[in-house]
TIFIDREN-274676 format. One record per residue: z, x, y of N, C-alpha, C in turn. Coordinates in steps of 0.1 Angstrom, whole numbers, plus 2048, in hexadecimal, padded with zeros to 3 digits. Layout:
# TIFIDREN-274676
ZXYZXYZXY/...
//
This chain:
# TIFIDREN-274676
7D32668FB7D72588FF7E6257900/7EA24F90A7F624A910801244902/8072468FD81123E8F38162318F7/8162238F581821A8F882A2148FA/82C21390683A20E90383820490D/8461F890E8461EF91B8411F992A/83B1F592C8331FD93782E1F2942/82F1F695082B1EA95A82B1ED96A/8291EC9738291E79808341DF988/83D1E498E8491DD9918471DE9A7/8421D19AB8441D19B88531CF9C0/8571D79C48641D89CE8611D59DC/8621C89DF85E1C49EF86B1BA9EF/86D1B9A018751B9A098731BCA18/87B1B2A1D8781B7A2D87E1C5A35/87A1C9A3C87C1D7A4188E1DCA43/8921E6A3D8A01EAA398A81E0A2E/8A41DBA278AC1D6A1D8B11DBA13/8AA1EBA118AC1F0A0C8A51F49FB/8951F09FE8891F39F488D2059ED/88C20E9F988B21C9F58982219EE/8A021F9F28AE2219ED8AE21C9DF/8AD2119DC8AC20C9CC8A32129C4/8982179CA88E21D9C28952289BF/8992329CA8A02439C78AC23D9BD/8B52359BB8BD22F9B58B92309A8/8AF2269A68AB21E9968A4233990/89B23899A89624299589F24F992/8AA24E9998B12599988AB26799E/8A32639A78A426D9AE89926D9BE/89A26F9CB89426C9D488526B9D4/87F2629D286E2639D186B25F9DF/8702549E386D24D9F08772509FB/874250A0B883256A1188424BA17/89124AA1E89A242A2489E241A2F/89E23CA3B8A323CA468A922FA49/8B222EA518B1221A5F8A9219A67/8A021FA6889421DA6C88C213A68/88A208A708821FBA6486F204A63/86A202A5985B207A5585B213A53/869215A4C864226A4885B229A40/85D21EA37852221A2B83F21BA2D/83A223A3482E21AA3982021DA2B/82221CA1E819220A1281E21AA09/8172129FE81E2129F181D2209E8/82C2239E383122F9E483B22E9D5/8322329C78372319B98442389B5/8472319AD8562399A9855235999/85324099085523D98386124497B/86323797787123796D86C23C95D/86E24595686E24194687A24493E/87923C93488723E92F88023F91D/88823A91387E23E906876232901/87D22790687021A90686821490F/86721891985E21392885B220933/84E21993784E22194584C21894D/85621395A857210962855211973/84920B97684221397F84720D98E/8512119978592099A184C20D9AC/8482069B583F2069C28472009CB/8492099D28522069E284B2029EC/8471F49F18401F09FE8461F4A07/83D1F2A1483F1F4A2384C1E1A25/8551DEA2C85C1D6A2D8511CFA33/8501BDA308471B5A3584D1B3A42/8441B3A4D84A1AFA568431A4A5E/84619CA6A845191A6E83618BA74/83D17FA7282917CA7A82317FA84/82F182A9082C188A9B823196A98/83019BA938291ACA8D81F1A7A8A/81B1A1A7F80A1A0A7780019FA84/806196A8E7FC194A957F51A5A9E/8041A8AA17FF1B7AA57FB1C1AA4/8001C8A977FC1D5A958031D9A83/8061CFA7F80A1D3A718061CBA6A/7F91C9A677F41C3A5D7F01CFA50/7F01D8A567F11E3A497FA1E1A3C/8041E2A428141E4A3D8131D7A33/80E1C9A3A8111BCA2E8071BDA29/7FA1C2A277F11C6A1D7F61CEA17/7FE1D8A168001DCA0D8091D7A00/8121CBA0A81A1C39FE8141BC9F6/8071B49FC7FF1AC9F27F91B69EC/7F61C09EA7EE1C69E17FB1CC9DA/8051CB9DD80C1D39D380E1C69C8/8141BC9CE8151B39C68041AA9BC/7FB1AB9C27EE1A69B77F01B39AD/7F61C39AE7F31C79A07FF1CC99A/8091C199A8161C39988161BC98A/81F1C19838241B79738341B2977/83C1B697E8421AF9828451B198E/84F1A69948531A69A785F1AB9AA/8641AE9AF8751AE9B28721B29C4/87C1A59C88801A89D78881A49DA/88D1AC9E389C1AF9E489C1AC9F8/8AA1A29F48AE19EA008B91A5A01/8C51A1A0E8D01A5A0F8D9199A0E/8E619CA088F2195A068F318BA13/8F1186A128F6178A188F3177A26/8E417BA248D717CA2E8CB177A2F/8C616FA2F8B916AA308B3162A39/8A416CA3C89B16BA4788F165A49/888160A5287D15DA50874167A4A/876176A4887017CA4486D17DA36/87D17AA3287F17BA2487216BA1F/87915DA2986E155A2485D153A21/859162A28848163A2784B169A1B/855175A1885217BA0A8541719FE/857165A0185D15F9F784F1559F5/8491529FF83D14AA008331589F9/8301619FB82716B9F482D16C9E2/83716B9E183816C9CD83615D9CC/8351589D08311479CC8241479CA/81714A9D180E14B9CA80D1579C0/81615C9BB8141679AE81715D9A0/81215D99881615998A816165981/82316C98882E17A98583D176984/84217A97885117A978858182983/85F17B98986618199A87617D998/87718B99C88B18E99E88B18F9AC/89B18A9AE89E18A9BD8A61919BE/8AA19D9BE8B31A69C28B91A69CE/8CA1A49CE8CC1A19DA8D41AB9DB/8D31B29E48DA1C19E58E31BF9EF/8EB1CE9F28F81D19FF9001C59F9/9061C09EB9111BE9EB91D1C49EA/91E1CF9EE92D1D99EF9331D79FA/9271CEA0492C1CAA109361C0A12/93B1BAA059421A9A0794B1AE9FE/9571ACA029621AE9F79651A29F2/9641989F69641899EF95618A9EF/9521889DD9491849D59471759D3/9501719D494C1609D894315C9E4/9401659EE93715E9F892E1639F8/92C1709EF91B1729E791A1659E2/9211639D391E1569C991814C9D2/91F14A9E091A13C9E290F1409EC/90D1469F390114C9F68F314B9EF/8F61509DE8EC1539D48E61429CF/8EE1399D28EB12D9CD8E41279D6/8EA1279E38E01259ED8D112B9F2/8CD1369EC8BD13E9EF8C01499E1/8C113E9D48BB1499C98AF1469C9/8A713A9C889C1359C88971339B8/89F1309AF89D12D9A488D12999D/88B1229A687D11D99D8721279A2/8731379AB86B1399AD8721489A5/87C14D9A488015C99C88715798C/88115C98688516197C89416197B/89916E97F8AA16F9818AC173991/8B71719918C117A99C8CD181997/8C918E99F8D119899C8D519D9AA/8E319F9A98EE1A69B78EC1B29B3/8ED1BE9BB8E81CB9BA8EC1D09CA/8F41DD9C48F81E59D38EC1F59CF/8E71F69D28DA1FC9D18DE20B9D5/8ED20C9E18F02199EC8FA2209DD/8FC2179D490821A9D290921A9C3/8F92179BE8F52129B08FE20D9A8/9022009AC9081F49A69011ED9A0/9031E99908F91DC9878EC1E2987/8E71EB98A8D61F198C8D41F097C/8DE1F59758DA1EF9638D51E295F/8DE1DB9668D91CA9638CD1C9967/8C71CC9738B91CE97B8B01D3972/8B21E09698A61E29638A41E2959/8B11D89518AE1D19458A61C4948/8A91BE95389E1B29528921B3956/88E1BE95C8831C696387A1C6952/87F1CF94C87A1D393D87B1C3934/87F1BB93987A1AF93286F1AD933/8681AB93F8601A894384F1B3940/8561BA93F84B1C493C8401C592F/8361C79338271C292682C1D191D/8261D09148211DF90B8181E190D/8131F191580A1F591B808206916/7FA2079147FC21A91780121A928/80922B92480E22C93180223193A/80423594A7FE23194F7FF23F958/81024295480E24E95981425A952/81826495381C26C94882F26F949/83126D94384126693E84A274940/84327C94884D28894D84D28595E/84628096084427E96E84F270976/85027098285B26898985A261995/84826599A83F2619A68352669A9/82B25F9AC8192629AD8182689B7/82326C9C181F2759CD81D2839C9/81628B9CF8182999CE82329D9D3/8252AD9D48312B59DB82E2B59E9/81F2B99EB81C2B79FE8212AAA05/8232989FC822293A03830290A01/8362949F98452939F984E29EA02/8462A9A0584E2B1A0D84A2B0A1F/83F2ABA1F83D2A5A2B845299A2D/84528FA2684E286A29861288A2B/860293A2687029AA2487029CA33/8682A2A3B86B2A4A49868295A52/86128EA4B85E284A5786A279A52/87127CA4987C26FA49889275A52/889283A51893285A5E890288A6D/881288A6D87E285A76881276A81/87D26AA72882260A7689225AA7D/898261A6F8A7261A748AE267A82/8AA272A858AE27AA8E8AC270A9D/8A026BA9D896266AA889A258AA7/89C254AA189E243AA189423DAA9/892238AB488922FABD883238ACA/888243AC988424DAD2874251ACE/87024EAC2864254ABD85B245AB8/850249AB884423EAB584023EAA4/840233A9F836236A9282F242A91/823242A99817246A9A81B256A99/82125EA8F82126BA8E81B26CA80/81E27EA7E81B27FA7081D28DA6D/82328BA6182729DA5D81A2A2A55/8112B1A5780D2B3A4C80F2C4A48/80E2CAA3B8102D3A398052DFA3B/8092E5A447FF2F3A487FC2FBA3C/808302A3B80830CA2D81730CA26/81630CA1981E30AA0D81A315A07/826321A0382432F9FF82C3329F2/82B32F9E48333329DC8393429DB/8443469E18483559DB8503559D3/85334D9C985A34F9BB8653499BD/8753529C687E34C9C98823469D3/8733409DE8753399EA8683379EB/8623289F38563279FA859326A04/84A32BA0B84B32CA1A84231FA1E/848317A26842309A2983D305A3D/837304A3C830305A4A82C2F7A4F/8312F0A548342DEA5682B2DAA66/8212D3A6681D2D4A778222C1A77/82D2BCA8482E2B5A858252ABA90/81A2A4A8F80F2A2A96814293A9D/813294AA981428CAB480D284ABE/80E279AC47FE279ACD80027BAD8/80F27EADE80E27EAEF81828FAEB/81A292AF782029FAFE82E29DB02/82D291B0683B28AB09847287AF8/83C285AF2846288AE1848291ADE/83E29CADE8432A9ADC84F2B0AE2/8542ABAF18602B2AF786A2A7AEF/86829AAE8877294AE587A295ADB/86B29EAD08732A1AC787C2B2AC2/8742B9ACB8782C5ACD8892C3AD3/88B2C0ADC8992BAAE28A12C5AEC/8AA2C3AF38AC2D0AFE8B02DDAF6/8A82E4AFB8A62EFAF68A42F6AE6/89B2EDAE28962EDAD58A42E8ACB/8AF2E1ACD8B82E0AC18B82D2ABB/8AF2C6ABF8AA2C1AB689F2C4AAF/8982C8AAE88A2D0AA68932D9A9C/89B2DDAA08A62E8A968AC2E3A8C/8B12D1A908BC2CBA8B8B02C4A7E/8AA2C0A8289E2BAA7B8992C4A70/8932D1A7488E2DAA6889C2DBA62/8A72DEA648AF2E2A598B22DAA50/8B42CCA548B52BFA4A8AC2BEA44/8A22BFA4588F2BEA4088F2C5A33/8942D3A338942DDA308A02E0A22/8AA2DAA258B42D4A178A92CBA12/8A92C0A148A12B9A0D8952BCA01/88C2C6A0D8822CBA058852D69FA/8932DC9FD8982DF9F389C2D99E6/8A12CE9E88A02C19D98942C19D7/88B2C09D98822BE9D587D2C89CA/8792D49D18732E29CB87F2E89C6/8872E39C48942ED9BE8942FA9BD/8922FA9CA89030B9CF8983129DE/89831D9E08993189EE88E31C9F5/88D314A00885317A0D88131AA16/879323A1F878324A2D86B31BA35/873310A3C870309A4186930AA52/85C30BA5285930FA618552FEA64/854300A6F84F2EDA7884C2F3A84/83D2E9A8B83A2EAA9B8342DFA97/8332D8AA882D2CEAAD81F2D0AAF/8182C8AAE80B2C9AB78032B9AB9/7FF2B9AC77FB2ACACD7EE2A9AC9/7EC29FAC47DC29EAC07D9291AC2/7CC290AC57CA27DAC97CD273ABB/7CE265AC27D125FAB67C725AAAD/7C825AAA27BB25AA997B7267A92/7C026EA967BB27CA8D7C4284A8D/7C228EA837D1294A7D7CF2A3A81/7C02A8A837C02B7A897BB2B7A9A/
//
């Protein structure tokens, strides 16, 4: 059995690039979730655990809530997953930007209203204002007092105050057996972390040139002691993606595995040989 310490469920929602993933690799100290430019990179709730010698701190990265329009169309996935992150949350934290607020931000603000959950408002990218006085008056105008707990300013790129963040975080936290095992740092495996290591520079590289609708998965993963051999098939639904991501004369497909390929070396703390190909498959299925 689990040893009991402050132990809990912490939901991190926010509308799309505010910067949810970044605070998580931040508060965890080390990349669990990846990061792009890209609004909906993160389309899963996606654990990040913190332990220290009195808590385990369990961070869940949503998909960014996005708008009614969207709901109406094709991402009702993505805000199911916020409500469900938040019904099995022990506490909230969502994070806006400095001296930014959106209708988006106001549905997330209407969703912790029906929670009777202690909620922080993290208001991040303050490194962006050198006058701190037009945060302050900012924060007075949309802290929302009777609905968060506290507010906390937080540069998330640049881990500023993230201490103050997870001391009031640990206020709020029950005494629980843990939940997960206190050497661990995220519920993903290594397949779905090293697949994701290629499809976040996939993202990056591609910006708007490429569709949601891809997916990395791993062919074969070869331990030989002082290097694995990693075999990545990057799955597509048209033929027409496949030439944009390859790129004239294969040197984006080049520029992409090699960045992929550092990465998944943080990870495995090893080095690697990284292979990647495309292959077009209908949508709805992965072979």
């Amino acid at each position: 059995m689990m040893p009991e310490k402050k132990s809990g469920y912490v939901a991190i929602i926010g509308r799309p690039n505010v910067g949810k993933s970044t605070l998580i690799n931040a508060l965890i100290g080390e990349k669990v979730t990846i990061v792009t430019s890209k609004p909906q990179t993160t389309v899963q709730n996606i654990i990040g655990i913190l332990n220290d010698d009195d808590s385990q701190i369990i961070l869940v990265d949503t998909p960014g809530l996005v708008s009614n329009k969207q709901i109406a169309s094709q991402k009702k996935t993505y805000n199911r997953s916020v409500v469900d992150a938040l019904a099995s949350s022990d506490v909230i934290v969502m994070l806006s930007e400095a001296n930014k607020w959106t209708k988006t931000d106001e549905q997330l603000l209407d969703q912790i209203r029906k929670q009777s959950l202690p909620s922080i408002h993290v208001v991040n990218k303050v490194d962006r204002f050198k006058d701190k006085t037009k945060i302050l008056e900012f924060l007075k105008n949309h802290s929302y007092l009777e609905v968060f707990s506290d507010v906390i300013p937080v540069s998330a790129k640049y881990q500023k105050n993230l201490d103050s963040l997870l001391s009031v975080i640990k206020d709020y936290l029950p005494h629980n057996e843990l939940d997960y095992d206190d050497k661990l740092s995220t519920d993903q495996d290594l397949h779905f972390r090293i697949s994701e290591a290629l499809r976040e520079r996939l993202m990056e590289n591609l910006k708007d040139e490429l569709p949601y609708k891809f997916n990395c998965a791993i062919e074969t993963m070869e331990d030989k002691g002082k290097v694995f051999l990693i075999e990545i098939a990057i799955l597509v639904n048209k033929q027409a993606h496949k030439k944009i991501i390859i790129g004239k004369e294969g040197q984006l497909l080049k520029k992409i595995g090699s960045e992929a390929r550092a990465e998944i070396e943080k990870i495995l703390n090893r080095q690697v040989y990284l292979s990647t190909y495309i292959r077009v498959v209908k949508p709805g299925r992965r072979k």
